[in-house]
N, CA, C and O atoms as CSV, one atom per row, in Angstrom:
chain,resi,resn,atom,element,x,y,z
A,1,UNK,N,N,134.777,101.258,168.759
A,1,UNK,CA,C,135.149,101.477,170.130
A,1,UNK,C,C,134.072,100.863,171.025
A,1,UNK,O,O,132.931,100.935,170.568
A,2,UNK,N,N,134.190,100.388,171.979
A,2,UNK,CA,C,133.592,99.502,173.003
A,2,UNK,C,C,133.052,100.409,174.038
A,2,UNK,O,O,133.944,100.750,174.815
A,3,UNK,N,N,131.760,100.974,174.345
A,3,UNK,CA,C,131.507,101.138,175.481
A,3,UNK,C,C,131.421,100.959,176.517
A,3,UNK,O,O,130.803,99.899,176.619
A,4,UNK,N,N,131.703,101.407,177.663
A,4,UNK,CA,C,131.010,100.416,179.146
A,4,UNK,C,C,130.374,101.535,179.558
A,4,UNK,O,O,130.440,102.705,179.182
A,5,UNK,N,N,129.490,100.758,180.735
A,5,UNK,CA,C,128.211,101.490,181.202
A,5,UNK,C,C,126.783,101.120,180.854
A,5,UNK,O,O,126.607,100.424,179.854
A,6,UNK,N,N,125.790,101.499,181.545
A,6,UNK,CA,C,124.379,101.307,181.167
A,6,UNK,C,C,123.742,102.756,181.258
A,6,UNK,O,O,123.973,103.610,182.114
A,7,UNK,N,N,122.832,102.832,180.105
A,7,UNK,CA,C,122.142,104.278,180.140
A,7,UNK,C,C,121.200,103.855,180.949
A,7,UNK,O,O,120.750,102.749,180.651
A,8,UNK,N,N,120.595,104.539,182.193
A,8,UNK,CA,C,119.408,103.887,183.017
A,8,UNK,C,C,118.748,105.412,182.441
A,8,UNK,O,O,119.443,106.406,182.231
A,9,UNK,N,N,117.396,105.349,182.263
A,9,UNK,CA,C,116.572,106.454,182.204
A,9,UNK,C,C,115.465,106.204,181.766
A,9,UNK,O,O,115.254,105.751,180.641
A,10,UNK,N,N,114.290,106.575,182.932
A,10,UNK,CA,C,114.639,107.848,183.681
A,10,UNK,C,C,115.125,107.142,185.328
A,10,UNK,O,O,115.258,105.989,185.739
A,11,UNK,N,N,115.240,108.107,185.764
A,11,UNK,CA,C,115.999,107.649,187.425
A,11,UNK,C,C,115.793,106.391,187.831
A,11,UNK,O,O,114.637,106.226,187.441
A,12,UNK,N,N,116.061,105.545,188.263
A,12,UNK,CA,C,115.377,104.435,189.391
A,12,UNK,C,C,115.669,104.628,190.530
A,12,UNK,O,O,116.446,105.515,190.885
A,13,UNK,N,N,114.976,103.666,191.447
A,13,UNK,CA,C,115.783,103.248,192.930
A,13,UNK,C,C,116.124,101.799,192.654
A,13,UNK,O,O,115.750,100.955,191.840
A,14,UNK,N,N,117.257,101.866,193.977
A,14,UNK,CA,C,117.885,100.913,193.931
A,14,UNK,C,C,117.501,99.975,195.372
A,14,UNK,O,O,116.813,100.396,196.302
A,15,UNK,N,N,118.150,98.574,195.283
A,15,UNK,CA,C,116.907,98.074,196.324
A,15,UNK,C,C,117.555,98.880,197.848
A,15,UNK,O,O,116.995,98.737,198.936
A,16,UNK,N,N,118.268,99.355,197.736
A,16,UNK,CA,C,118.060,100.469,199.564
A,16,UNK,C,C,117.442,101.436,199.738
A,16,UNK,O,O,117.155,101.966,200.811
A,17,UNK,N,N,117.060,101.902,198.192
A,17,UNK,CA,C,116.142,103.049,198.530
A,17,UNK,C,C,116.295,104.071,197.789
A,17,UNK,O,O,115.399,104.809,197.379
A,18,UNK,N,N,117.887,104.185,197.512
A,18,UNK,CA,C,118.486,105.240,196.955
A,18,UNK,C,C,118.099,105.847,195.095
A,18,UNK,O,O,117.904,105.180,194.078
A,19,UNK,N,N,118.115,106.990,195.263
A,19,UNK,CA,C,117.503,107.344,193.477
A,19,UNK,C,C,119.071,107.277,193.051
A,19,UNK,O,O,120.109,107.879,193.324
A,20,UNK,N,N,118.589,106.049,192.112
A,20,UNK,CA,C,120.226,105.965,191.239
A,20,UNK,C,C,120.086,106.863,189.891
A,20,UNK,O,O,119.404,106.579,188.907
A,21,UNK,N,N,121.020,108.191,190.111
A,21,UNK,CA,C,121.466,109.008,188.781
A,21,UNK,C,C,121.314,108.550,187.486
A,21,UNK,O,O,121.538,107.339,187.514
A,22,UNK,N,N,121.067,108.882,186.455
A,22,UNK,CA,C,121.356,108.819,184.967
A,22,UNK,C,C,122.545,108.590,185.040
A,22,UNK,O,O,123.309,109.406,185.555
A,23,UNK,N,N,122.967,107.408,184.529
A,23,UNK,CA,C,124.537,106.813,184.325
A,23,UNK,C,C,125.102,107.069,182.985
A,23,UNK,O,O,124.510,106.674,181.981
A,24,UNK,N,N,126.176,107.687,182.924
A,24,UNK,CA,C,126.911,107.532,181.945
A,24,UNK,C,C,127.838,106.363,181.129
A,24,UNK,O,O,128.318,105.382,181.699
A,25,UNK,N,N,127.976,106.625,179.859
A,25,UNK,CA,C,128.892,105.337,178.995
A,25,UNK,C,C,129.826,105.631,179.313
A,25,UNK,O,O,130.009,106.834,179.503
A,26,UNK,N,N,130.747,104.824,179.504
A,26,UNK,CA,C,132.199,105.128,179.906
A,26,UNK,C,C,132.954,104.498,178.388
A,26,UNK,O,O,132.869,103.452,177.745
A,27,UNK,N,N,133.761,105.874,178.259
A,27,UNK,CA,C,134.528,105.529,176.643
A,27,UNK,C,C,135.328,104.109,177.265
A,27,UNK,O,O,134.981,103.016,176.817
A,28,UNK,N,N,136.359,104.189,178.267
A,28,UNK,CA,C,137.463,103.109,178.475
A,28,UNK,C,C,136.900,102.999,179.904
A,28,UNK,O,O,135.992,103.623,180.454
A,29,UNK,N,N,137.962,101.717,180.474
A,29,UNK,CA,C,137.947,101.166,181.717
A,29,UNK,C,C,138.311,102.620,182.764
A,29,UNK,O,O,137.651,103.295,183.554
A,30,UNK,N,N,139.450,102.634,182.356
A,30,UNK,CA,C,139.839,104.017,183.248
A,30,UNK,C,C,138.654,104.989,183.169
A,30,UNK,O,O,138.238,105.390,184.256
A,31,UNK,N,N,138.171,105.340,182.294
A,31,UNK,CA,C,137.256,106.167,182.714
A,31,UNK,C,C,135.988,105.943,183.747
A,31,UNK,O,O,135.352,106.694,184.486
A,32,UNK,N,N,135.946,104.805,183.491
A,32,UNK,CA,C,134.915,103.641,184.740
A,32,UNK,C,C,135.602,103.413,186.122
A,32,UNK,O,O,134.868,103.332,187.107
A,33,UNK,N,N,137.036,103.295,186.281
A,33,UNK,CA,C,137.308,103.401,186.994
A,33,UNK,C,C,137.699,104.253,187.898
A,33,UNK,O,O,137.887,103.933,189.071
A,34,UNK,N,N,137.855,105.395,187.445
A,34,UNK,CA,C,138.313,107.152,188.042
A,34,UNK,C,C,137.652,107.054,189.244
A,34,UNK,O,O,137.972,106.768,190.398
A,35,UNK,N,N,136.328,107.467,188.485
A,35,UNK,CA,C,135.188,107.904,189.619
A,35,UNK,C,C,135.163,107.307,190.715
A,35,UNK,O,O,135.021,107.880,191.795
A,36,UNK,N,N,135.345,105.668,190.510
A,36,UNK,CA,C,135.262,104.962,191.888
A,36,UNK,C,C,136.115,105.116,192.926
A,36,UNK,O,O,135.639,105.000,194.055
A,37,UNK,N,N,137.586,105.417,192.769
A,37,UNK,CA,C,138.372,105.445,193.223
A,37,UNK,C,C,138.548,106.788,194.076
A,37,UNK,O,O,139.098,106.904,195.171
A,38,UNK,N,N,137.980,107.705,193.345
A,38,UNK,CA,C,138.503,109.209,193.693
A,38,UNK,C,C,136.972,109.118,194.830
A,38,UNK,O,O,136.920,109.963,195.724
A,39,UNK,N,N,136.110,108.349,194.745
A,39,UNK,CA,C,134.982,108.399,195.723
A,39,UNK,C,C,135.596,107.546,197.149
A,39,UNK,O,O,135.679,107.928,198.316
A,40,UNK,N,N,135.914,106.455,196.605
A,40,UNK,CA,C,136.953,105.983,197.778
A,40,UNK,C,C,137.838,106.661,198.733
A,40,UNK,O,O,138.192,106.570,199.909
A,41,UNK,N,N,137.948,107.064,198.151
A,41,UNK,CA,C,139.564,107.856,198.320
A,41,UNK,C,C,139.222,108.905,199.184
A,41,UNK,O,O,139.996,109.301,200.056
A,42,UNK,N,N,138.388,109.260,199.041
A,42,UNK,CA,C,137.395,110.869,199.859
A,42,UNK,C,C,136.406,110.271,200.792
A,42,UNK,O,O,135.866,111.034,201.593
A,43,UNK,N,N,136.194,109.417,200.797
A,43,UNK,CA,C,135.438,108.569,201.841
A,43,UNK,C,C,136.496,108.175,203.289
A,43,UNK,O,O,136.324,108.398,204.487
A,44,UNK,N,N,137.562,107.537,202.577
A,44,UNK,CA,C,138.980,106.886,203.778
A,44,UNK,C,C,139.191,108.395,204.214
A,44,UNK,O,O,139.271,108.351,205.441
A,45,UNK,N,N,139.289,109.399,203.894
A,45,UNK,CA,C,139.782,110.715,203.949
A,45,UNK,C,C,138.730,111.540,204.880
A,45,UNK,O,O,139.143,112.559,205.434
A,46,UNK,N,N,137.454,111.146,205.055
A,46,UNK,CA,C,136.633,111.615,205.735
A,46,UNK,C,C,136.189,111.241,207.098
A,46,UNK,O,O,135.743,111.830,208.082
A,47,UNK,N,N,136.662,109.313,206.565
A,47,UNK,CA,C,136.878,108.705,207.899
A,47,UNK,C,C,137.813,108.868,208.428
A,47,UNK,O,O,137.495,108.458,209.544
A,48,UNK,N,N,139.280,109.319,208.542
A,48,UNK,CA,C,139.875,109.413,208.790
A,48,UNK,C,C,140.807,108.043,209.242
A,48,UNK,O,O,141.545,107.740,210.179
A,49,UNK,N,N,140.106,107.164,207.488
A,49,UNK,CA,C,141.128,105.983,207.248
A,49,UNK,C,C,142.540,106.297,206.530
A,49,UNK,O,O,142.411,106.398,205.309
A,50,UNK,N,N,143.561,106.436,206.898
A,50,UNK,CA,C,144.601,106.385,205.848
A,50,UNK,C,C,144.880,105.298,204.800
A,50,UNK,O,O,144.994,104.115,205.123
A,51,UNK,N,N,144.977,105.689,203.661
A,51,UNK,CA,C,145.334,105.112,202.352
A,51,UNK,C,C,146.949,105.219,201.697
A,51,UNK,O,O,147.298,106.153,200.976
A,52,UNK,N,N,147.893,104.022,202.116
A,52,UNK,CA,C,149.110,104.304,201.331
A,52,UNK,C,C,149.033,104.371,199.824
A,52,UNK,O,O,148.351,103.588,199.163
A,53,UNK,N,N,149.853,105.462,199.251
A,53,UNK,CA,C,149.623,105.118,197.518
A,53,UNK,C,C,149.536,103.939,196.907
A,53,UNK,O,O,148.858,103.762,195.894
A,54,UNK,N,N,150.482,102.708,197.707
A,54,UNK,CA,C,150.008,101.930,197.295
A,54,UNK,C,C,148.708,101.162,197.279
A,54,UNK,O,O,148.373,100.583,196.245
A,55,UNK,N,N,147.936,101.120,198.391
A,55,UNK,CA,C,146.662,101.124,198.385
A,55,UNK,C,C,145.610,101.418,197.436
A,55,UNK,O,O,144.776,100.753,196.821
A,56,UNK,N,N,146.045,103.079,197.557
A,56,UNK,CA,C,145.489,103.844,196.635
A,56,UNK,C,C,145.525,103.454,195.084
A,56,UNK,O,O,144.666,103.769,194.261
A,57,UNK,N,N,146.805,102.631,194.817
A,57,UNK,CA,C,147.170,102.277,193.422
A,57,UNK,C,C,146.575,100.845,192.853
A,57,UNK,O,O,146.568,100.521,191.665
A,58,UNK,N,N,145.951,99.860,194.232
A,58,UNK,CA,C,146.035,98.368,193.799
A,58,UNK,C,C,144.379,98.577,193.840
A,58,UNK,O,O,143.790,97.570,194.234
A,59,UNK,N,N,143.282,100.042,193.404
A,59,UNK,CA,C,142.120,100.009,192.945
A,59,UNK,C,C,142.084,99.791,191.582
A,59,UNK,O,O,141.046,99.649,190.935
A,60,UNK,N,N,143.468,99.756,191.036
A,60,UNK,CA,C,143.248,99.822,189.544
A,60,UNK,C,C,143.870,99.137,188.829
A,60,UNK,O,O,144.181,99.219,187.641
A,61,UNK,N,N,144.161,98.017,190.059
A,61,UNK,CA,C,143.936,96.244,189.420
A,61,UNK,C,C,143.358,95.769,188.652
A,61,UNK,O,O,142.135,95.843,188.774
A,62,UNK,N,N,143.857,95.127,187.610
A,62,UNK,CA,C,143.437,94.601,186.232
A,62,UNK,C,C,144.348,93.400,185.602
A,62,UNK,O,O,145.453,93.418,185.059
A,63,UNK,N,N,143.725,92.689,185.802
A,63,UNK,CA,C,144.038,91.195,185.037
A,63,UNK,C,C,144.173,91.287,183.176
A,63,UNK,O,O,144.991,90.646,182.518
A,64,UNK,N,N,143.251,92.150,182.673
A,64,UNK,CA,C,142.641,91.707,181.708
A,64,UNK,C,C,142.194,93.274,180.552
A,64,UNK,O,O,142.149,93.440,179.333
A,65,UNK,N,N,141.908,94.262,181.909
A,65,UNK,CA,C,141.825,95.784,181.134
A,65,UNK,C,C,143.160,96.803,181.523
A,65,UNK,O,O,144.314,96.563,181.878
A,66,UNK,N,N,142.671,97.601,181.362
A,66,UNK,CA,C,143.366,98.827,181.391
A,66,UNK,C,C,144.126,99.077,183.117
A,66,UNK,O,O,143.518,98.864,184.167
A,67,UNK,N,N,145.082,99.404,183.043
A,67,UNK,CA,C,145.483,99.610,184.697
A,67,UNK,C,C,146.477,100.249,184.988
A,67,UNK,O,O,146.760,100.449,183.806
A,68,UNK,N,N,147.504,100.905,185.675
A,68,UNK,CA,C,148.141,101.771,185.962
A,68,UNK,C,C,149.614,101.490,185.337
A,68,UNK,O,O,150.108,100.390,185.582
A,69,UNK,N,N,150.385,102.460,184.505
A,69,UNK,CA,C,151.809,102.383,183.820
A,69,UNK,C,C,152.472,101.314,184.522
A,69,UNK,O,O,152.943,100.329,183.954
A,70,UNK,N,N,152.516,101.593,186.218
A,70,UNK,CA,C,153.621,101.036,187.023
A,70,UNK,C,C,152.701,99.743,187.770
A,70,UNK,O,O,153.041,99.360,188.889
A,71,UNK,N,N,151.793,99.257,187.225
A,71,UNK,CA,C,151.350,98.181,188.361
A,71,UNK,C,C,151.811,97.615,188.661
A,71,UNK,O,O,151.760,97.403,189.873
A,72,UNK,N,N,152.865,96.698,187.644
A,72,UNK,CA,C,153.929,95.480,188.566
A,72,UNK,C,C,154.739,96.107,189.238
A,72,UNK,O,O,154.575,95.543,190.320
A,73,UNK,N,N,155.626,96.984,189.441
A,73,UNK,CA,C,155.731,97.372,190.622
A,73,UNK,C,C,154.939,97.853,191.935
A,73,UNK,O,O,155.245,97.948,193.123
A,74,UNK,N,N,154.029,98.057,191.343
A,74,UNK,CA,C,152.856,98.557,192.375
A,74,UNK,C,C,152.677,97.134,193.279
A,74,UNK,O,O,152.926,97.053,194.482
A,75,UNK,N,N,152.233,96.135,192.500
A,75,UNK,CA,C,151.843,95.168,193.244
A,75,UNK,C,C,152.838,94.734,193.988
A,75,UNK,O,O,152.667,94.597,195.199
A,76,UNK,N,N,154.172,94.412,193.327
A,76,UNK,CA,C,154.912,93.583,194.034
A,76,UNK,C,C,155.561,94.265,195.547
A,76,UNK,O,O,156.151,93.764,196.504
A,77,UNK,N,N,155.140,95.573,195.221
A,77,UNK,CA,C,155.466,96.471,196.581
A,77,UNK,C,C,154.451,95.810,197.291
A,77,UNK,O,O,154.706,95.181,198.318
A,78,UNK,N,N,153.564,95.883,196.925
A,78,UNK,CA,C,152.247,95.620,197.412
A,78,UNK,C,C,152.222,93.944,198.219
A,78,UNK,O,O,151.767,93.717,199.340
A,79,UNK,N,N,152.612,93.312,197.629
A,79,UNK,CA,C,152.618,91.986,197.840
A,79,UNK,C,C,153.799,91.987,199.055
A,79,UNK,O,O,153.687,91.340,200.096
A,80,UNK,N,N,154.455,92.476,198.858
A,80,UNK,CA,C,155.632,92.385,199.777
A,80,UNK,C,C,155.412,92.975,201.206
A,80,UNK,O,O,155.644,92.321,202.223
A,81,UNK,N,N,154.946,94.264,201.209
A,81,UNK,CA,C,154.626,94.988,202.377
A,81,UNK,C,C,153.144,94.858,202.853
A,81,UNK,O,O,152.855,95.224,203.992
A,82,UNK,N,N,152.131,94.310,201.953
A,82,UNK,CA,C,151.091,94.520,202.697
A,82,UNK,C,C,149.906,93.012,203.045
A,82,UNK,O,O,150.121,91.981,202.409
A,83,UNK,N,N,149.051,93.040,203.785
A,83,UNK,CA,C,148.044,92.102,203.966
A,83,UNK,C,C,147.314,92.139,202.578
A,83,UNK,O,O,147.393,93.255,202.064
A,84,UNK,N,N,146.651,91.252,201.864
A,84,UNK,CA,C,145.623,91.142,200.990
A,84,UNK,C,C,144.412,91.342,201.691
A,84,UNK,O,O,143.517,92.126,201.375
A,85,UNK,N,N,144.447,90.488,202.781
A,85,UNK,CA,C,143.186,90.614,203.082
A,85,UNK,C,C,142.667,91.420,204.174
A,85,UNK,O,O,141.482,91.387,204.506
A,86,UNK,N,N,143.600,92.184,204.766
A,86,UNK,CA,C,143.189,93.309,205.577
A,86,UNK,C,C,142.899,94.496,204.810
A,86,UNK,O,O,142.193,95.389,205.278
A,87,UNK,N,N,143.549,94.571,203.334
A,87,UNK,CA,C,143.554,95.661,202.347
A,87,UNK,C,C,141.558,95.517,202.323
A,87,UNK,O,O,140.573,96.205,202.587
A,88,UNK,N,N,141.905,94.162,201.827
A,88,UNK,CA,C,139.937,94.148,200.948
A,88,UNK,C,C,139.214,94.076,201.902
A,88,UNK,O,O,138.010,94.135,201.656
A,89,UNK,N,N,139.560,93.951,203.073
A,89,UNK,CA,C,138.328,94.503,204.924
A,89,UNK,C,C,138.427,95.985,204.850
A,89,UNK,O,O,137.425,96.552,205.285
A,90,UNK,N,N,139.410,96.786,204.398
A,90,UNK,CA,C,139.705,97.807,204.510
A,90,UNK,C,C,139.162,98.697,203.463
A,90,UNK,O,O,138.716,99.812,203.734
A,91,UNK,N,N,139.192,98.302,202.494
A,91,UNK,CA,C,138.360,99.366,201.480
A,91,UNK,C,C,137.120,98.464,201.534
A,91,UNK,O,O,136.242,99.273,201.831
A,92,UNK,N,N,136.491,97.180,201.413
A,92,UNK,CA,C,135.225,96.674,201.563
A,92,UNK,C,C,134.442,97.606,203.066
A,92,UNK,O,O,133.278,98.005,203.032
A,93,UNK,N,N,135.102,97.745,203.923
A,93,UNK,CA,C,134.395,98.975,205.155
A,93,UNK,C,C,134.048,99.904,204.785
A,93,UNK,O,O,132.902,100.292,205.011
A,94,UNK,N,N,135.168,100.787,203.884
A,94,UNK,CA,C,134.577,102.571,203.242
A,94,UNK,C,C,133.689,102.625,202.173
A,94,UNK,O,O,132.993,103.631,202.036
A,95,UNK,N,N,133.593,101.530,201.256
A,95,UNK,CA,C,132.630,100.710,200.249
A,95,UNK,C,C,131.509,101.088,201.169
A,95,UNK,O,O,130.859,102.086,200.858
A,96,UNK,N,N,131.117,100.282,202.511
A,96,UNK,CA,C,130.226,99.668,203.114
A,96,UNK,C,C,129.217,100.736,203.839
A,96,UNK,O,O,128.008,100.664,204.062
A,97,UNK,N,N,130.545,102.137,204.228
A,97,UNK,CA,C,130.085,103.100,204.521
A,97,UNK,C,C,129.600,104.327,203.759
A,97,UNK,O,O,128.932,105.296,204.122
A,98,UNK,N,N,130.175,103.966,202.519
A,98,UNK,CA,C,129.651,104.799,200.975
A,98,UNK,C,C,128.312,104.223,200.827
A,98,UNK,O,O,127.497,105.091,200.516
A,99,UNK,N,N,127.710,102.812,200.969
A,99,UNK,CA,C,126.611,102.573,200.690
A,99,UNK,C,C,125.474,102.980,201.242
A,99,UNK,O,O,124.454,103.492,200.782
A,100,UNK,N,N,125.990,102.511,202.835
A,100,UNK,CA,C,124.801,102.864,204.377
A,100,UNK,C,C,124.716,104.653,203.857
A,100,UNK,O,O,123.590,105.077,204.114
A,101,UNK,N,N,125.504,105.600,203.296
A,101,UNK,CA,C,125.281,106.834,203.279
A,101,UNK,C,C,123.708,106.727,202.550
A,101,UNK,O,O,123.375,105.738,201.898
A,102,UNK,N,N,122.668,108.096,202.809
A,102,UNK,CA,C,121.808,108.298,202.057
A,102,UNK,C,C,121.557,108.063,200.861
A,102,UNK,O,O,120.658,107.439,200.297
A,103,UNK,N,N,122.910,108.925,200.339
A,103,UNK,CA,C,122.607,109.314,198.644
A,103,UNK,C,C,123.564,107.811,198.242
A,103,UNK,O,O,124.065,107.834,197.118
A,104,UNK,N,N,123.782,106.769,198.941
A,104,UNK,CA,C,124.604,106.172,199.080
A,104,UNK,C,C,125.007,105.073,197.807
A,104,UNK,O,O,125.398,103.915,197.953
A,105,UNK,N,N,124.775,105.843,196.461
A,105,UNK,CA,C,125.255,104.867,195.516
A,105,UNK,C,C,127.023,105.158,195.432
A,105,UNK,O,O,127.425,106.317,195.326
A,106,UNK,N,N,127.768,104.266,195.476
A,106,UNK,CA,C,128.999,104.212,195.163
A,106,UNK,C,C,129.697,105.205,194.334
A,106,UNK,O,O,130.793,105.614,194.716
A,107,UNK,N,N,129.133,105.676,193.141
A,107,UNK,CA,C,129.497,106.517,192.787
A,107,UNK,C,C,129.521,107.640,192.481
A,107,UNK,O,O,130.290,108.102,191.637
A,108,UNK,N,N,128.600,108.340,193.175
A,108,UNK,CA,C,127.516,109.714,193.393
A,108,UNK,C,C,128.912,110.232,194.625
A,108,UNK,O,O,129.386,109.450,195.449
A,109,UNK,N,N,129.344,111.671,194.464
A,109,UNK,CA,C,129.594,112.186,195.761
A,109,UNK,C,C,128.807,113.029,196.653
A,109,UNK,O,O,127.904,113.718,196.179
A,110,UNK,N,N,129.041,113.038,197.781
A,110,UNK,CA,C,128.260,113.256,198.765
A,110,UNK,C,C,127.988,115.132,198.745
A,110,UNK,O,O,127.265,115.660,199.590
């Protein structure tokens, strides 16, 4: 079985400053990908960005790994109804504002 992840230990900083956590191996992609998403997701939710499911669904875009039962439909909804590139201004902002936070590694919640 294939791991992903890096064991960092003991703590570091990262170059903003921030003490980056003891990271875990992630058994699969999905499991690498959860966290990010559900941090996203609570970030747009705090800003009081709205996220359509589909939105919510085209974080777990994958060419190549693991990705959601229904993606081709996901996307092609996706493709049909929405901007590409207002999507990736749009989560690249709550990204941007997950970072500027203190504890502000991406995948740490607040």
């Amino acid at each position: 079985m294939q791991l992903i992840g890096v064991n960092v230990s003991p703590p570091t900083i990262c170059k903003r400053g921030c003490t980056l956590a003891i990271m875990n191996r992630f058994q699969t992609v999905r499991d690498a990908k959860e966290p990010l998403v559900r941090r996203i997701v609570r970030q747009a939710h705090q800003d009081g960005v709205p996220l359509s499911d589909a939105e919510r669904d085209m974080m777990y875009l994958s060419e190549t790994d693991w990705t959601l039962p229904n993606m081709m439909a996901v996307r092609q909804n996706f493709d049909q109804n929405y901007d590409q590139d207002e999507y990736e201004s749009k989560i690249g902002q709550i990204i941007q504002r997950i970072r500027n936070q203190p504890q502000g590694c991406l995948g740490r919640a607040p």
